[in-house]
C-alpha positions in Angstrom: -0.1 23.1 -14.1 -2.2 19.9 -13.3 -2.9 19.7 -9.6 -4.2 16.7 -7.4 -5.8 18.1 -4.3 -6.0 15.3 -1.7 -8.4 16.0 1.1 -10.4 14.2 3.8 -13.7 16.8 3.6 -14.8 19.3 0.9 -17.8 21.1 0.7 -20.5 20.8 0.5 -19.9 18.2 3.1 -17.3 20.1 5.4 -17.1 20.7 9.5 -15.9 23.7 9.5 -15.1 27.3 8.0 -10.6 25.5 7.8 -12.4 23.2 6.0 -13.8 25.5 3.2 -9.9 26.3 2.8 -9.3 24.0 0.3 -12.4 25.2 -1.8 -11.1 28.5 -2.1 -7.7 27.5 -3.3 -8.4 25.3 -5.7 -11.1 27.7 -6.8 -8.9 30.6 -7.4 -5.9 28.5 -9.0 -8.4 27.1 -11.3 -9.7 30.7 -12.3 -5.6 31.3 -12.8 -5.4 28.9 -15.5 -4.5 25.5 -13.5 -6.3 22.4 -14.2 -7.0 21.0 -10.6 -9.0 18.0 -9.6 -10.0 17.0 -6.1 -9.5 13.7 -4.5 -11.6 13.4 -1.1 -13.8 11.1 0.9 -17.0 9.9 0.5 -18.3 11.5 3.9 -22.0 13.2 3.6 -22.4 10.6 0.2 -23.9 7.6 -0.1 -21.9 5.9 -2.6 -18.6 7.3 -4.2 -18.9 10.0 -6.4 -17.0 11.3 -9.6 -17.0 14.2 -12.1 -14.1 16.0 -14.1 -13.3 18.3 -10.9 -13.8 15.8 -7.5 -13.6 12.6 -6.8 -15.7 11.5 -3.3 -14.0 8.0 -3.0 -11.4 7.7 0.2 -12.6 6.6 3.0 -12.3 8.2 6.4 -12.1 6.2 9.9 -12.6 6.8 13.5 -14.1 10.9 12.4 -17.2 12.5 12.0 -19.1 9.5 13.2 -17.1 7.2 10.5 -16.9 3.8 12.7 -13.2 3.6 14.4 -11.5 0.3 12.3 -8.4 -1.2 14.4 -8.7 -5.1 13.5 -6.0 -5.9 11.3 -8.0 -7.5 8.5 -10.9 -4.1 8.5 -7.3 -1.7 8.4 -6.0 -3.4 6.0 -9.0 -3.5 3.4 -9.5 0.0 4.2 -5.8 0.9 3.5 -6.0 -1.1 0.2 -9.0 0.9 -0.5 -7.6 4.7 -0.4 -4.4 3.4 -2.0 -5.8 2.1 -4.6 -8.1 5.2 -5.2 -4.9 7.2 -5.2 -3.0 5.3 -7.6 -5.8 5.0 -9.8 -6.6 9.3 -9.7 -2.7 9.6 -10.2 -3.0 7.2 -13.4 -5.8 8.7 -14.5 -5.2 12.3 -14.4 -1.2 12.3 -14.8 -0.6 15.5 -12.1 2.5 17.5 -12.5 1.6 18.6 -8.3 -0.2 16.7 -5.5 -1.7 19.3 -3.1 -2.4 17.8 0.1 -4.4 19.1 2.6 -5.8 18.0 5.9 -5.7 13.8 6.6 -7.5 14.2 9.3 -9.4 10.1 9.3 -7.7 9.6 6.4 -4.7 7.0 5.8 -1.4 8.7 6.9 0.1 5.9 5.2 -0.5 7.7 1.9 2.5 10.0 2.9 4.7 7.0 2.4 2.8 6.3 -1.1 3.2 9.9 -2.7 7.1 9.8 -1.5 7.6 7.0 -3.5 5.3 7.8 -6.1 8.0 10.7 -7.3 5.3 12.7 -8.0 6.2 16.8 -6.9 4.1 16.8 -3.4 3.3 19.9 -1.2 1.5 19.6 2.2 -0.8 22.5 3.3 -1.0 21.5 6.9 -3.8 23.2 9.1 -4.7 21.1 11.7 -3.2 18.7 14.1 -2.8 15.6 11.9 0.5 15.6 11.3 1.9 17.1 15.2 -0.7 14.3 17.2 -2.4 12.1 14.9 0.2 10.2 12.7 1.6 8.7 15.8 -1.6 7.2 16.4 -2.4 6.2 13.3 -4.1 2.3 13.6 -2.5 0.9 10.6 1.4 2.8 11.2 0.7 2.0 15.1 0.1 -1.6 14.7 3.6 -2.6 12.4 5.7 0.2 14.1 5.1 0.0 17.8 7.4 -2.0 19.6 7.0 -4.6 21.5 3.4 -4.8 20.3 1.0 -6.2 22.4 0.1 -9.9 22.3 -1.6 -11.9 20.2 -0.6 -8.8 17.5 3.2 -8.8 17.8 2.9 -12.9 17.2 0.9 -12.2 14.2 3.2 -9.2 13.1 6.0 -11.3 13.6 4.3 -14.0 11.6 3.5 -12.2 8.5 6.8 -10.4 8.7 9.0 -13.6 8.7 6.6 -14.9 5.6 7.2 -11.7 3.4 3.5 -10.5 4.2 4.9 -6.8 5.4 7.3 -6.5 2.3 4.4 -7.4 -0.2 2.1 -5.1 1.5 4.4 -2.4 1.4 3.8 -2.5 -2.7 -0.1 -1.2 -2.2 -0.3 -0.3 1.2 3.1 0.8 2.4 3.5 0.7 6.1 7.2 2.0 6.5 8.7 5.0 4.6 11.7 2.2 3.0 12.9 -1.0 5.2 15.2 -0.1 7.6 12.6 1.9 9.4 10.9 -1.0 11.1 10.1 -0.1 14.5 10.5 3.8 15.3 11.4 3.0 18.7 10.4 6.2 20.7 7.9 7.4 18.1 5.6 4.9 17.9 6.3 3.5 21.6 5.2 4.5 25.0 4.3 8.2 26.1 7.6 8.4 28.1 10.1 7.1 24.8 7.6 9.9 22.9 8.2 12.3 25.0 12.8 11.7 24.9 12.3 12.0 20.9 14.5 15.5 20.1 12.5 17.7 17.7 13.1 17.3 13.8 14.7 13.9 14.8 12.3 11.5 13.6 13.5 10.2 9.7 11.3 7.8 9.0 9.4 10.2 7.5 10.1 12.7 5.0 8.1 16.1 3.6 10.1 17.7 1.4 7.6 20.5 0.6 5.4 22.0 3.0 4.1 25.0 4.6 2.3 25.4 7.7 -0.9 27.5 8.7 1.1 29.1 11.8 4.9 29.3 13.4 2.9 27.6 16.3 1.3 25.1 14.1 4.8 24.5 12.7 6.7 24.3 15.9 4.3 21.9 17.5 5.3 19.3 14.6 8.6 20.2 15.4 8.4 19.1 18.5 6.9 16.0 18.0 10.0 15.0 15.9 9.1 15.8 12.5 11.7 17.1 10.1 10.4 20.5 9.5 12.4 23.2 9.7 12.6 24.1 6.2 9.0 24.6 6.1 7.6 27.7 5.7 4.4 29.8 6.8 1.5 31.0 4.7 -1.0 32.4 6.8 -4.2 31.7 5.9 -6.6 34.5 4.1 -10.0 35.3 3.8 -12.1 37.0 1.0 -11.6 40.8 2.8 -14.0 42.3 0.5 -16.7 41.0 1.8 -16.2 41.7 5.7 -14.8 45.5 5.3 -17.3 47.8 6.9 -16.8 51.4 7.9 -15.3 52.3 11.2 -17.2 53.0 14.3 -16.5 56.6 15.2 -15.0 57.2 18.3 -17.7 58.6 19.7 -19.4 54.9 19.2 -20.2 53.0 22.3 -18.9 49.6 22.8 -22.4 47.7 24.6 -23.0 44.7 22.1 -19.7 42.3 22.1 -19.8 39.2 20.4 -18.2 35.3 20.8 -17.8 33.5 17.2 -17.0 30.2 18.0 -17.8 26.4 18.2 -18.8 25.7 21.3 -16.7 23.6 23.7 -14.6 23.2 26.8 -12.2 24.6 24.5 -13.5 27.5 23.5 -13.2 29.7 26.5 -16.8 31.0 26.2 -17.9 29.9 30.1 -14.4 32.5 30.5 -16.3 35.1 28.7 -19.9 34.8 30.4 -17.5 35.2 33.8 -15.3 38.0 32.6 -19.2 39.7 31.2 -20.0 38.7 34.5 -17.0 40.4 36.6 -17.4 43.7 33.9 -20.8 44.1 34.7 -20.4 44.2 38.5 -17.6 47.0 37.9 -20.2 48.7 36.8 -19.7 48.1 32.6 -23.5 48.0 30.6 -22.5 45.5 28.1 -24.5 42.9 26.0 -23.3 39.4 24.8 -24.3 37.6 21.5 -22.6 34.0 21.4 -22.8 32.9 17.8 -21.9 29.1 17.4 -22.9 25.2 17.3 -21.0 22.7 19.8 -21.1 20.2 22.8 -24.8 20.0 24.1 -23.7 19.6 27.9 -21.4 22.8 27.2 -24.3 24.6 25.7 -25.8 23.6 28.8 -23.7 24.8 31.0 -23.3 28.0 29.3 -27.2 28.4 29.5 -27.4 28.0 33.1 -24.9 30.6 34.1 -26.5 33.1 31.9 -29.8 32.5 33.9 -28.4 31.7 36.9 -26.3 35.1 37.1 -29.5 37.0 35.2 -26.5 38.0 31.8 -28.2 39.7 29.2 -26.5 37.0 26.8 -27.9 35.9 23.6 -27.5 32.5 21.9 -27.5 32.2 17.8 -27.2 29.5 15.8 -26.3 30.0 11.8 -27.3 27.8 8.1 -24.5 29.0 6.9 -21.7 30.0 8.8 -20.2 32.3 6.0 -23.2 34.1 4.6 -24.7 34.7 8.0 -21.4 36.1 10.0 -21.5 39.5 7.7 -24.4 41.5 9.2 -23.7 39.8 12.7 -20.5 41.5 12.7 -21.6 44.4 11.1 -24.7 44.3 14.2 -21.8 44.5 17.0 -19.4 47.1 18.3 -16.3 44.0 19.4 -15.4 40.5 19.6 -14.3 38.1 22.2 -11.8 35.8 20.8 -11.5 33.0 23.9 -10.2 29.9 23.1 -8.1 28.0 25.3 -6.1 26.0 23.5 -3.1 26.1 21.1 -5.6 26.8 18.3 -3.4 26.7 15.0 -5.0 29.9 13.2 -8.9 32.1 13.8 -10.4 33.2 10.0 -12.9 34.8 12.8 -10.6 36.8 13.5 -9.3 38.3 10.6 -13.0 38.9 9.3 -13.8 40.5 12.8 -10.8 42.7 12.0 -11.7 43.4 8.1 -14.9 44.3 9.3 -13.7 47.0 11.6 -14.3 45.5 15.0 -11.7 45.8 18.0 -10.8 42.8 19.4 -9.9 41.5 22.2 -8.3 37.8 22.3 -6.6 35.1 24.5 -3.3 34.4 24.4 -2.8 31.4 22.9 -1.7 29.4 19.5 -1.2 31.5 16.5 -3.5 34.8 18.1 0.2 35.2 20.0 1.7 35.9 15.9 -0.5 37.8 14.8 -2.0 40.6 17.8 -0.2 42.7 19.4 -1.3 44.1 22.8 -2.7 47.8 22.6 -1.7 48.0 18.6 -4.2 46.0 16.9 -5.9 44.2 20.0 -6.5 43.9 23.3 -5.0 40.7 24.8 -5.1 38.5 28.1 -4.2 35.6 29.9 -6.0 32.4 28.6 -8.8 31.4 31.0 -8.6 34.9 33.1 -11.8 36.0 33.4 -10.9 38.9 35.6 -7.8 40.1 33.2 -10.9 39.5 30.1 -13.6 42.2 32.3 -10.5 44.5 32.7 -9.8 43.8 28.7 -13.3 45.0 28.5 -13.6 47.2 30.9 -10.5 49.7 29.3 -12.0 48.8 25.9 -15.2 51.1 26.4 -12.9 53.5 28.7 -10.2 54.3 26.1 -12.4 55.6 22.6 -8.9 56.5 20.8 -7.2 53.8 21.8 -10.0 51.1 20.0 -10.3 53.6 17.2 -6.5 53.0 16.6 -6.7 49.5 17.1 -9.5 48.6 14.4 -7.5 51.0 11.8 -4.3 49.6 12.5 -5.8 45.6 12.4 -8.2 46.2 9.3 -5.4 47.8 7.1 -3.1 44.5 8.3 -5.8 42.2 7.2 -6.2 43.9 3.5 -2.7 44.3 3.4 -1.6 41.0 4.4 -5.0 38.4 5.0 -7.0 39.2 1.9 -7.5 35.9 -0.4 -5.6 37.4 -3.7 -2.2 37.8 -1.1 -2.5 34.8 0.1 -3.4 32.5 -3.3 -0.4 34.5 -4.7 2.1 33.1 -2.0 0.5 29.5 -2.4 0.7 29.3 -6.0 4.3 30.5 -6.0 5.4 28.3 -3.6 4.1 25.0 -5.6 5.7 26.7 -8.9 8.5 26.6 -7.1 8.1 23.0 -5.5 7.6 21.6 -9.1 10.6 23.7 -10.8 13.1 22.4 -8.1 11.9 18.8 -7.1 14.5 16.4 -6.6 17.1 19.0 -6.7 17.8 18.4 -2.9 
C-alpha cells in the first residue's frame, strides 16, 4: 500500500518524544512492505526539503516560534501554500492511504481538502488539535465566525457577494461544502461553544480515525466533533529496550524519579511538596527530576529545593530516548505528576517495561490505564499530602510494589510493545482502504 503521512514535525526536528510517533510508524510499515512517504513542515530547515521518503515543505504558524499570521492576505498566501504542496505530493506520488497525524500549526483547512480529495484518509490524533485548536483556527475563524468583527465581516461580506469565497474554496477551501457558512455556536462566542451537544457539529466530517486515549477521544466529543465511531489504539513503545529485571523485594525504594517537561503543568512543584511532606514523616528518600521546560518554573522548583534543604537533583538530557534507559535502570520508582488532562505518558509505559513501580496522578489517560494497588499507586491530582502518603506506603509495603511492577511490566509487553501496536494500526488502515465509501 502507498501511504501519505501528513505531519506538522518529524525528526530530526521534533518537540517531543509524541512527536517521534510518527517516525516509528512509518518506519515499521515501511519494513512491512508499504511504500510510505512523508509530507511535513519545513520547521528546523532553512529552505524546503525533498527526497524519495520526506518532503519538509508545509508551513507551520503561530508554533514553535513560527510568527502567528492572522491578516487576511498573510492567511491566505499561507493557505495557498500547504494546499498547493498537498495537491502537488498527492499528484505526484498517487497514495492509495493519507495517514495524518498531528496538525498542530498546520492548516486545519486541509481536513476539508483530503475530504474532497476522495482519497481513503485516516487521522491518528494525539494531541489537542482537533478537541481545542480547529475552533481557533485563523483562516476557519475568520469566514466562519459570526457576526465577525468589523472592518472583517465588511470585507467577508464583500468578497462573498463577488464569488471570492466560492473560488477560494477550489485551492484553499474554507467550508467542508456550502451550506456550512457560519457554524453558528462553533465558531461563535465561548457561551454559543459551550450550548454545542457533543458529536453535533457536521460541518466537519472524519470518517476514519482513531484516537491516542478514550479521554483524548471524549474530549473531541465534547467539543462537537462526530466521533463516536472512532476507535482507540493506545500508543506503544519499543519494550525491548526498557525491560530490566525486577528489584527484589528486599530492594529499598530511596531514589524516585520525575520524567517530565517542566511546567506549571507538570505537577513537579506537587512532587518536591509531597518529597517534602514524606520526608518530615520520617521517609529517607532521594529525588532526580529529569526534564527541559519553562525557565521561571525551573526557577521556582530550584528555590524550594534549597529553600526546604531537598536532596533533589536536576538532569537535563541530548537525547531524550537514548539517555532515559540507565536513568531508569539508576532508580528504584517514578513520579508521574502531571496536572492536566494529558492525552497519553510513553514515560510511563517505559517506567513500567523497565520494572519500576509507579505512582501517578489521576488525570487524562493515566485514569485508563493504572489501577490503584494492581499496577500503581494513584492519587488525587495536585495533593501533595495524598502523593507523601503514595510514597510513604510504597517503601512500607515490599510485596505490594513487587506485585505491582510484575503485574504493570507484563501489561506493557503484552499490550504496549511497538509490534502490538503497529499490528493494530496497520490493520485498521487496511481496513479503512478496503471499505471507503461504503458508508
Amino acid at each position: 500500500m502507498k501511504i501519505l503521512a501528513v505531519t506538522n514535525l518529524f525528526p530530526p526536528h521534533h518537540a517531543g518524544t509524541f512527536d517521534l510517533r510518527c517516525q516509528t510508524v512509518t518506519d515499521a510499515l515501511r519494513k512491512r512492505g508499504h511504500q510510505v512517504r512523508v509530507l511535513t513542515s519545513n520547521h528546523g530547515v532553512s529552505t524546503e526539503q525533498r527526497d524519495p521518503e520526506i518532503e519538509r515543505r508545509l508551513w507551520l504558524n503561530g508554533v514553535y516560534e513560527h510568527p502567528t499570521l492572522s491578516g487576511f492576505r498573510a492567511l491566505k498566501r499561507l493557505e495557498l501554500r500547504n494546499h498547493g504542496v498537498l495537491r502537488e505530493a498527492c499528484a505526484q506520488f498517487k497514495p492509495d492511504l493519507v495517514h495524518v497525524w498531528s496538525l498542530h500549526g498546520l492548516s486545519k483547512s486541509l481536513v476539508f481538502a483530503l475530504h474532497r480529495a476522495r482519497v481513503p484518509t485516516v487521522y491518528d490524533v494525539a494531541d489537542y488539535w482537533l478537541a481545542s485548536e480547529v475552533r481557533e483556527d485563523p483562516w476557519l475563524r475568520w469566514w466562519n465566525r459570526q457576526p465577525a468583527a468589523f472592518p472583517g465581516n465588511l470585507a467577508r461580506a464583500c468578497l462573498e457577494t463577488i464569488g471570492g469565497r466560492n473560488r477560494l474554496d477550489a485551492e484553499a477551501p474554507t467550508r467542508l461544502q456550502r451550506g456550512y457558512d457560519r457554524l453558528p455556536g462553533f465558531y461563535g462566542p465561548a457561551k454559543a461553544l459551550a450550548a454545542v451537544e457533543p458529536n453535533s457539529v457536521s460541518g466537519f466530517r472524519f470518517d476514519r480515525l482513531y484516537f491516542c486515549s478514550q479521554a483524548l477521544k471524549s474530549g473531541a466529543e465534547e467539543a462537537g466533533f462526530g466521533v463516536r465511531h472512532a476507535e482507540v489504539i493506545y500508543p506503544g513503545i519499543q519494550a525491548q529496550h526498557f525491560v530490566h529485571e525486577l528489584r527484589p523485594q528486599s530492594a529499598p525504594v530511596k531514589q524516585l524519579l520525575v520524567v517530565a517537561h517542566l511546567d506549571g503543568r507538570s505537577g513537579v512543584l506537587t512532587a518536591l511538596k509531597g518529597l517534602l511532606a514524606a520526608r518530615e514523616n520520617g521517609v529517607k528518600a532521594t529525588l532526580t527530576v529529569f526534564g527541559r521546560g519553562d525557565s521561571d518554573y525551573v526557577a521556582q522548583l530550584r528555590s524550594f529545593v534549597v529553600t526546604h534543604q531537598l536532596p533533589v537533583e536536576f538532569l537535563t538530557f541530548s537525547d531524550l530516548t537514548r539517555d532515559l534507559r540507565p536513568i531508569y535502570r539508576g532508580h528504584d520508582a517514578v513520579l508521574h505528576t502531571v496536572e492536566w488532562e494529558e492525552p497519553f505518558s510513553l514515560t510511563l509505559l517505559e517506567a513500567m517495561a523497565a520494572g519500576l513501580p509507579v505512582i501517578a496522578a489521576r488525570a487524562g489517560a493515566v485514569r485508563e490505564l493504572l489501577r490503584h494497588g494492581e499496577n500503581a499507586l494513584t492519587y488525587h491530582a495536585g495533593d501533595a499530602l495524598d502523593l507523601a502518603g503514595r510514597i510513604q506506603e510504597l517503601q512500607m509495603q515490599p510485596a505490594l510494589r513487587r506485585q505491582m511492577a510484575e503485574t504493570a511490566q507484563a501489561e506493557v509487553l503484552a499490550n504496549f510493545n511497538e509490534t502490538a501496536v503497529v499490528d493494530r494500526i496497520e490493520g485498521y488502515l487496511e481496513a479503512s482502504r478496503s471499505t471507503w465509501g461504503e458508508g
